[in-house]
Each structure stands twice: as C-alpha cells, then as structure tokens.
N, C-alpha and C positions, 0 to 999 in steps of 0.2 A: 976235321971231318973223320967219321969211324972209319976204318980199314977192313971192317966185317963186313961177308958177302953177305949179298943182300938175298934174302929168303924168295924162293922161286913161287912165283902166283900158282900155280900148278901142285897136284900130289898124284904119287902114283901105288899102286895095289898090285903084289904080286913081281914076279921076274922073269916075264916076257923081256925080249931083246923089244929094241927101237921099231924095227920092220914088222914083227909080231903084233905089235900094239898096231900098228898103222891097220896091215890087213886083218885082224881082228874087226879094226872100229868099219872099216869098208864092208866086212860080208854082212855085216850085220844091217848097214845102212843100205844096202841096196835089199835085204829081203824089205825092209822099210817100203821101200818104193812101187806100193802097188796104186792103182788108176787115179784115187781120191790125191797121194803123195805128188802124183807125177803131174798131176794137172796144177797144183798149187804149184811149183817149180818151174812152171811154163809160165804162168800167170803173173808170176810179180814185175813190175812196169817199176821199181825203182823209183816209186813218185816221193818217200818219204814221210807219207802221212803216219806211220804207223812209230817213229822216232817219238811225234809230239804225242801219242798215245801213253806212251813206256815212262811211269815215276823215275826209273833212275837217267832216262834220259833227260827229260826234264829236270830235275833236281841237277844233274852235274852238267850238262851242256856238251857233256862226251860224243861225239859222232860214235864212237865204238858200239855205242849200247844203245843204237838203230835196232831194233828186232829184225829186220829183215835182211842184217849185218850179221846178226850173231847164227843166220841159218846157213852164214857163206861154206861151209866146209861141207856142208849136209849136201848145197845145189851144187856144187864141183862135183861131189863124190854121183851126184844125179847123171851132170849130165856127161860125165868120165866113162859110168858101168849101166848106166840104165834107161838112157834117152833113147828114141828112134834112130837117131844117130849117133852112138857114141863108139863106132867103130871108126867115123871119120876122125870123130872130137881128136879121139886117141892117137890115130894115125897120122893129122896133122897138127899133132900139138897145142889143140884149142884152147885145152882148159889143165891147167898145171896138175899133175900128182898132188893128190896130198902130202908132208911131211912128219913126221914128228914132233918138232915144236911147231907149224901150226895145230894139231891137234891139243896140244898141252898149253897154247894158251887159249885155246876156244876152251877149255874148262873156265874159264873165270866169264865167259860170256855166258853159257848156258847154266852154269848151278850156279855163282856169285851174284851175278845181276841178272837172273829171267825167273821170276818166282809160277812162271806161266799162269800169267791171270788172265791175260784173255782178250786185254784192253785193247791188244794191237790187233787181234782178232776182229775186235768189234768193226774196227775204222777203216779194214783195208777197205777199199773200195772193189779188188778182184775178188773180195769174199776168202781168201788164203787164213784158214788156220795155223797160225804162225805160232802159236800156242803149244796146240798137236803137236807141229812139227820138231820143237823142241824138245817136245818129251823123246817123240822117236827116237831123236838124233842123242837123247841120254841112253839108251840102250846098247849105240853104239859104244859110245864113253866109256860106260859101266863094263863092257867083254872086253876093251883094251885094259881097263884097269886103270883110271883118269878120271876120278871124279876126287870130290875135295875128302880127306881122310876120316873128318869128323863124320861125314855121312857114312862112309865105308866100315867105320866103327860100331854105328846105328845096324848097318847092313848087317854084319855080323853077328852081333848079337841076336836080330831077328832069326836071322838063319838057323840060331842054335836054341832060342824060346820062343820063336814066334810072336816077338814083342822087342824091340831095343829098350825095353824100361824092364822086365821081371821077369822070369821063366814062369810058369803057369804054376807049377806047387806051391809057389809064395802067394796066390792069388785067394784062395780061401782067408788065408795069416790077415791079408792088406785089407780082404774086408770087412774082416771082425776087426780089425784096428780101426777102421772110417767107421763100423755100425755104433762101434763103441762110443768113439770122438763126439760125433753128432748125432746119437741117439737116436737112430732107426733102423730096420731091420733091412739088410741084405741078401737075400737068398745067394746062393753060391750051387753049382753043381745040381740042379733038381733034375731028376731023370726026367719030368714031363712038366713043360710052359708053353704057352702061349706066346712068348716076345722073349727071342734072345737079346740079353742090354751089352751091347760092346761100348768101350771104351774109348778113349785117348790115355797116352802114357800119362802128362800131368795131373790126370786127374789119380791116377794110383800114387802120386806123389805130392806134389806143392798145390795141385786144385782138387782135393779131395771134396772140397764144399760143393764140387757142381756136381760129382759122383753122387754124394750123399741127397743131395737134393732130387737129382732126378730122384733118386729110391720115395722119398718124400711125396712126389707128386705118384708116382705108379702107384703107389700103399695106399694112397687118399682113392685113389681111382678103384681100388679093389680088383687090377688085375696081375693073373699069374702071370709072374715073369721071372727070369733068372739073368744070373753070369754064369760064364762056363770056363773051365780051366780050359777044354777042346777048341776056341775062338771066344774070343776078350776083348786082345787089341783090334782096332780101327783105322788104328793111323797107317797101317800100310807103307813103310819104308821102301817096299820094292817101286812103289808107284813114283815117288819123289826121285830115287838112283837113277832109275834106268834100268831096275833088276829084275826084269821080265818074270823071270822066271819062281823067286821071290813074289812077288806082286801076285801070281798066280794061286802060291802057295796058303797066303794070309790070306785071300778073299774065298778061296773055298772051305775053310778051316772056318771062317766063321756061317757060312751057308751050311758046309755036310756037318757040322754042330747045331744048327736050326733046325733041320730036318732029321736028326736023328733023336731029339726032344721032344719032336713033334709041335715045334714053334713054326709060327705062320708069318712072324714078323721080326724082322733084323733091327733094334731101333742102334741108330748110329749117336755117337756124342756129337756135346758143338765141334766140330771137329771139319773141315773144308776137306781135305783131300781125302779124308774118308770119306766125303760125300762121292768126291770123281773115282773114287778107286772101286766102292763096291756099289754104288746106284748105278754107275752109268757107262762100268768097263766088266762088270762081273758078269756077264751074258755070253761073252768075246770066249768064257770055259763051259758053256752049257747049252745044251742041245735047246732049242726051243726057248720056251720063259722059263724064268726061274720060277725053282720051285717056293719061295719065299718071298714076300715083300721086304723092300728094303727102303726106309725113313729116316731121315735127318730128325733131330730133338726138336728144330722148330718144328717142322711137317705136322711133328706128332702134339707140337703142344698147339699150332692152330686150330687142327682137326679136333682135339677132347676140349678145348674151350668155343670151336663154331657149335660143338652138339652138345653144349649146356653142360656136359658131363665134369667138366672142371670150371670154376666160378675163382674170376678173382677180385682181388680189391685194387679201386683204383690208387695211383698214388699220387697225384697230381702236380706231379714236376714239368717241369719242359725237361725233353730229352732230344737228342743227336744220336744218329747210327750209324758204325759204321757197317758198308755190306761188304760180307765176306765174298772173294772174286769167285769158290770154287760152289758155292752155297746160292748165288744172287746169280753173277753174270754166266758160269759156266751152267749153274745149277738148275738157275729159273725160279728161286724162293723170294724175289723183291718183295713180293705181295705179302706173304706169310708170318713174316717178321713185323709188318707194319701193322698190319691187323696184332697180331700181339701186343704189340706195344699201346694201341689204341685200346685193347680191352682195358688194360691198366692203368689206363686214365693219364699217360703219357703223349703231350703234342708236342708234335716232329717238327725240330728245324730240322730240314735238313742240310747236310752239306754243301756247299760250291758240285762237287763232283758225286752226286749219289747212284744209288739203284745199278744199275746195267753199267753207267759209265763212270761208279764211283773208282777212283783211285785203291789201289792195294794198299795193304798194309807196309809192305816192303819184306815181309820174315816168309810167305809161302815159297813152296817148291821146296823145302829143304832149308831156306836160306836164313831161318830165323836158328838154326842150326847148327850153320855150317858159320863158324867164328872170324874164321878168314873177312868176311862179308859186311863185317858191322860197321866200318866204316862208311858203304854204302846203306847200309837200312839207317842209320841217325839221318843218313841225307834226306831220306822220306819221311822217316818218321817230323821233320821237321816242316814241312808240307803239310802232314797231316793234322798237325799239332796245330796249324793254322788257320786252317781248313774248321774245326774243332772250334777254335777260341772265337771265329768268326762268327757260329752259331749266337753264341751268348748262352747257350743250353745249360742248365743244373749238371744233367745226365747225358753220359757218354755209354752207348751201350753198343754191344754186338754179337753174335750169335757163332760166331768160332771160337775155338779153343787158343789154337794158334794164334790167330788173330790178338787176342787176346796180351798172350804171354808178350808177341811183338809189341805193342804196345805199351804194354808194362815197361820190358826193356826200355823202351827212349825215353818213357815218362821219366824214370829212375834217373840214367843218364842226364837226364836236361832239367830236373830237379822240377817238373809239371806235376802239378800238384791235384787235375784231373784224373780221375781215377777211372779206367775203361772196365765198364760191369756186362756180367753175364747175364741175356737174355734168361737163359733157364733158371740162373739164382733168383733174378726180380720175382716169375712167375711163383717157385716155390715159397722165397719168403711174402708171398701178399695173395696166398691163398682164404678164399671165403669159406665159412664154415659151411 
C-alpha cells in the first residue's frame, strides 16, 4: 500500500486564514438571499425526486450528489443569517455554523459534479431552482477562494485578456491564420458592422472549422459583420466560477463593443454558457433593454433558413441530437435546432432522454475543465454513449461547443468510434447554391 498522502478533493486561491475564507463565503451567501432565494429554501420538502434528475447521481448511485444535498451549506448559511428567524436559530443552536472543511469539501459537490443543467430544476415539484442556486452559492466559493485551480487558472487569465484562451492582440494573428487555413475572409476590427460575431476559446484553437465556417455562412448571406479585439470571447468564465464580478466584465465588453460599431446584433458561438451568461443574465448590468440583440448560432441559422435567405442541401442520414442543457432546457431552443436539422434532410431519432429532459453532457459548468472531475464525466459520458448507440443513428450531432469537446473526450477515452458533429459545420458544408 502507498505511504503517499492522499491529494485533497479541494484547492484553494489566495492566503486568507481558515475564518476568513468561512466569512468571506457567508457575506457573500446571504447578499444571495433575496425573496426568490429565500422562498426556494423554505420550499424543499426533501422528497428526493431531484437525486434521480442528476447524471452523476444516477451514473454512480452516490447519495452525495442529491442536488438538494449539494445546496446543504448554502440552506444552513440561509437559515443561520437570513431566515425570519435566524436570531432564534442562532441563539438556540438550531442549525450548526459552518466550518472550514465543510466548505472545502462542498467544492467537489458544486464545481466537480453540478454542471447546472437544470434537470433537477425541471422535476422539483416545489418549482426550486436548484440550478440557480448553485451558481449563487459559487460566488460565495469564488470570494473565499475554493473553487477547483484549473478553473482559477481560466479566471486568471480572463482577468488579464478578457479571454482564458488569447489576449485580444493575438486575435487579428489567429484569424488570418483560420482565413488563411480554410480559405475565407474574416473581417477583424471594422470600425462599423451590423453583427458583432464572438466566440468560444476552441474555436481560436482545436475548432477553428466552426469559426471559419460560421465566416462561410455570413459571406454567403452578404452581411456586414465583424470580430473585435474590444469583445471576442463568449464563454465567460466568470459566469462558470462564481466570479461576479468578472462575468460582469466580459458581458459588457462584448455589448459596449456592439454598440460602439454600431452593431444591432451579438451572434453568440455554439457555445451553452455563453447563451446563459449574455442572453439571459446580461440585463442584471443595464438599465432598461438592452441596447443590442443577442443570438445563439442556431437562433440565427433557423431564422436565415425559415426566410429562404440561406438554402441548404439535404443530406439524408438518420441523425441523433444531443441538446445542449444551457441552449434547449435553460435556453428554450428545443425547437430550433430541430427544424435545422429537418431542413437538411436529417430524421431524428431521438434519444431515451431528449428536448427539456435530455441528460447533460457531463463537461458543463466548468466541469469539462476542471481535470479533477473526469473521473465522474466518463461515468456519464457512458450513459450517454448509450443512449447514442440505442438510436441506431448514422449522425450524432449537437449544437454546443462545449458539448461537443465533452464528448469528444469520452469518445477518445472508450475508443467510440461515433464521432459528435457540429450543427453549424453540417449547415455550412451543405449549403445550396
């Protein structure tokens, strides 16, 4: 037997003392706690239906990885500083202080195994965004300094480029390197367009075919669009951490970069959490509506093929989908993608678990990231793998980025010789003339 200590599920950021990190992660959780917070904390009846919701509960049979377990330090910290009574609570000792190491090992519950898809969302029966709730309760994490390092790393970087993948100067370089690769033009930097096009990191790196493609389908459309060094990325790290503050930062940088071009539309990559970060949390910084439309790549490839204005060819496979949680369930695009796939002459099996109530990938929130982790995503990925093979499909497609990469991973690992293709590449390569 080894004599080497065993590496701590936990990492920490920064050198706060033990009590620091504690009340750090407490002021932050109770500003958490406003009306919508404090009624879902009232509301959970402990029925457990929201356990058989959650892939990695299912996949490993852990009671740990109950979602409505992994909110336990969040409702203590509720009903301790922020309940109608938590002067009693306190006073007679109801509900334990938090510690220390229970806050350091609720890191592996909320970033390791909660990719916040939603699913436990969908089934509670008290209606409890349990989803939400974890994101909140990574805010707290992220101020004590307790999220996993690999993400911390991501954060970082962002902090200092506004991207964990490139600093903006290298962004002009990267996409004369893609226009060159795949032989179409990228605009870069135009002082006036029509549609800011942001990103995902992979695609400035290992998925530059869906970069280049999208350019492909816009050029076909004949409209003005640009990238801008000013807002790029998409993926928004601070929204995955807990990094408020961050998360802030990147969703305006790509808005006050739209509007300063005089761009009317933000189109997002396949990219899930870029959907939840700037469709549908980007409001939370600006008085009124935004001044910008803001679009997912399917949105936008439904809408130019419902108005004729993009034609494609069919290709006549059966195909399988899967739907991305922040895109389909959080998002509301079930519909969008299908109709896509229908223009292209692709009929859907679908999966065991589709649409609203399809299974996750296993890699969102961070977690297809965050390394510590992969032990649990092979456990779903082998679910999904199943799920997959059940179809009998040609085609395995789907409409995230991340999604995506997750996938790839397990395929690789378990030697699956299905290969998960990008919505936007099919459309680009089976455009009509």
């Amino acid at each position: 037997m080894s004599t080497a200590a065993a590496k701590p599920g936990f990492d920490r950021q920064g050198e706060l003392s033990d009590e620091a990190r504690v009340d750090a992660a407490m002021r932050s959780f109770v500003r958490e706690f406003g009306v919508t917070a404090a009624v879902h904390m009232e509301a959970c009846v402990r029925c457990g239906m929201c356990a058989e919701a959650c892939h990695f509960h299912v996949t490993t049979g852990e009671a740990k990885y109950t979602p409505a377990y992994k909110l336990e330090p969040f409702r203590r910290a509720y009903f301790r500083e922020a309940s109608p009574f938590a002067p009693i609570v306190r006073a007679l000792g109801l509900v334990k202080k938090l510690g220390i190491d229970e806050l350091q090992q609720w890191q592996e519950l909320i970033y390791d195994s909660c990719t916040m898809c939603g699913r436990c969302t969908l089934v509670c029966p008290m209606g409890i965004d349990i989803a939400e709730l974890v994101k909140e309760a990574r805010h707290g994490m992220f101020k004590a300094g307790l999220i996993p390092e690999r993400l911390a790393l991501m954060d970082r970087a962002a902090q200092q480029w506004g991207s964990p993948a490139t600093p903006p100067e290298d962004l002009p370089d990267i996409l004369a390197e893609v226009s060159e690769e795949h032989g179409v033009p990228i605009p870069c930097d135009l002082e006036r367009a029509d549609i800011l096009v942001t990103a995902a990191p992979a695609e400035l790196g290992d998925h530059t075919k869906a970069l280049a493609d999208a350019a492909k389908i816009l050029n076909r459309l004949g409209l003005k669009w640009t990238m801008h060094q000013g807002g790029f990325d998409a993926s928004n790290i601070g929204f995955n951490n807990g990094d408020l503050k961050l998360q802030e930062r990147l969703t305006k940088a790509l808005i006050d970069t739209a509007v300063k071009i005089g761009a009317k539309t933000i189109l997002l990559p396949e990219c899930g959490h870029a959907y939840g970060a700037a469709r549908w949390e980007a409001a939370k910084w600006y008085d009124g509506a935004l001044p910008v439309r803001i679009i997912h790549m399917t949105e936008f490839l439904d809408e130019q093929i419902a108005s004729g204005k993009l034609r494609v060819k069919p290709i006549g496979d059966t195909a399988t989908f899967h739907d991305p949680c922040q895109i389909v369930r959080r998002g509301g695009l079930e519909a969008a993608a299908r109709r896509v796939l229908a223009a292209l002459g692709l009929p859907l099996t679908e999966l065991k678990d589709h649409g609203v109530a399809g299974f996750c990938c296993g890699g969102g929130g961070g977690v297809v990231s965050n390394i510590r982790a992969a032990p649990l995503r092979a456990k779903v990925f082998e679910m999904k793998k199943a799920q997959v093979e059940a179809t009998g499909a040609k085609r395995f497609v789907t409409s995230c980025g991340q999604c995506r990469i997750t996938l790839e991973q397990g395929a690789k690992a378990t030697h699956w010789t299905k290969k998960p293709e990008s919505l936007l590449e099919l459309v680009a390569e089976n455009m009509a003339e």
